[in-house]
C-alpha positions as CSV (number, residue, x, y, z in Angstrom):
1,X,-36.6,18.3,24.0
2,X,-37.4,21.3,21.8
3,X,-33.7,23.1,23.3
4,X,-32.1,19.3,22.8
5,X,-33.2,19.6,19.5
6,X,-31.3,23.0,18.5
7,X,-28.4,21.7,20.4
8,X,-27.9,19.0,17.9
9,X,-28.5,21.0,15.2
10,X,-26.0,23.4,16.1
11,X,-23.5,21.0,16.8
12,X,-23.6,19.9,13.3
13,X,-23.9,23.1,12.1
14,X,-20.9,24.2,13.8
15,X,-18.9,21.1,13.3
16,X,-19.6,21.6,9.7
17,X,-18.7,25.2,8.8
18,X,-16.0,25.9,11.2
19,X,-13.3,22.7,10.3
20,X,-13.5,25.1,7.1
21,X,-13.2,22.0,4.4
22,X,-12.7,18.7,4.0
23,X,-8.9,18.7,4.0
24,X,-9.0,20.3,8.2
25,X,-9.1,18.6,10.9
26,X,-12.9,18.7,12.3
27,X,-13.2,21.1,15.2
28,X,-15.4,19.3,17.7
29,X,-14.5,22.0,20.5
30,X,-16.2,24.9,18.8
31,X,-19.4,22.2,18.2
32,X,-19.3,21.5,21.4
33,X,-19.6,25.1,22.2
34,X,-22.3,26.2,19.9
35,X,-24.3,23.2,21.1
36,X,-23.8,24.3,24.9
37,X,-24.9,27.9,23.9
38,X,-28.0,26.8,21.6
39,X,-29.0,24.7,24.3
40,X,-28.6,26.6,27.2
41,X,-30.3,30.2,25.4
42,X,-33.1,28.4,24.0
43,X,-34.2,26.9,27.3
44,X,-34.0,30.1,29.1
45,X,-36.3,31.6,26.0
46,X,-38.8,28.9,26.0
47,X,-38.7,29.4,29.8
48,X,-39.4,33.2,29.9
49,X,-42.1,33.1,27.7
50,X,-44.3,30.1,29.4
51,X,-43.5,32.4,32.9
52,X,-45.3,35.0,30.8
53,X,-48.5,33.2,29.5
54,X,-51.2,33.4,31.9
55,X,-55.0,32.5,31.5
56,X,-57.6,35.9,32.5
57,X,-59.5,35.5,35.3
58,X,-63.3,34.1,34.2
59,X,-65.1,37.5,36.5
60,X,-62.7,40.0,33.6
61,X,-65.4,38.9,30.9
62,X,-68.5,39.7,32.7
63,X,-70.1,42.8,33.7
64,X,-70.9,46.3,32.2
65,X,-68.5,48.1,30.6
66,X,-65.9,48.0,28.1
67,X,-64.9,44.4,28.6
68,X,-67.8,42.8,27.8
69,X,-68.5,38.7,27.0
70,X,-69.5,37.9,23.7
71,X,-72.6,36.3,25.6
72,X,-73.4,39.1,27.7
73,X,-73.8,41.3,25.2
74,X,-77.4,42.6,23.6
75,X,-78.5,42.4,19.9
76,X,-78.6,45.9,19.9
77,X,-76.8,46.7,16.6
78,X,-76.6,50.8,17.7
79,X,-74.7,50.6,20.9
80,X,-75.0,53.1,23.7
81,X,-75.2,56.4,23.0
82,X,-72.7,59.3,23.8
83,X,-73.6,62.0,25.6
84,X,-73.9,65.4,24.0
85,X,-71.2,67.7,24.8
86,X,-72.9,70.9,26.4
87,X,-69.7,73.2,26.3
88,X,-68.6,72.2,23.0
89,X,-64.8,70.6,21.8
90,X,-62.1,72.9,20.9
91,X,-59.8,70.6,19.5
């Protein structure tokens, strides 16, 4: 429905500003057209990005680590500590 949709409106759109005024004959093969290609390029975009929508797995949320749940997580407000470089950085 949604590509249907911009079909039509293309159509009109097209069949609108291309006869170039009142006075010319309407061109209804350019509309035609338009409508084909809005239809056709808008399904295959609303295709490829449902393909690329998927849901995470419920196990990436839990665990320790850096992907944490929210309710796994402790009400310590300090967080883990880092570990003291013994060398030193020499950035």
């Amino acid at each position: 429905m949604f590509s249907a949709f911009w079909a039509v409106v293309a159509f009109f759109g097209v069949l609108i500003f291309a006869s170039g005024g009142s006075a010319k004959m309407q061109r209804f093969d350019l509309a035609f057209t338009g409508a084909g290609i809005a239809f056709i390029v808008t399904l295959v975009l609303s295709a490829m990005l449902s393909l690329t929508h998927k849901d995470n797995a419920p196990h990436l949320g839990q665990g320790s680590g850096v992907h944490l749940s929210s309710t796994d997580q402790d009400d310590d407000s300090d967080g883990p500590e880092k570990p003291e470089d013994e060398r030193g950085s020499r950035h």
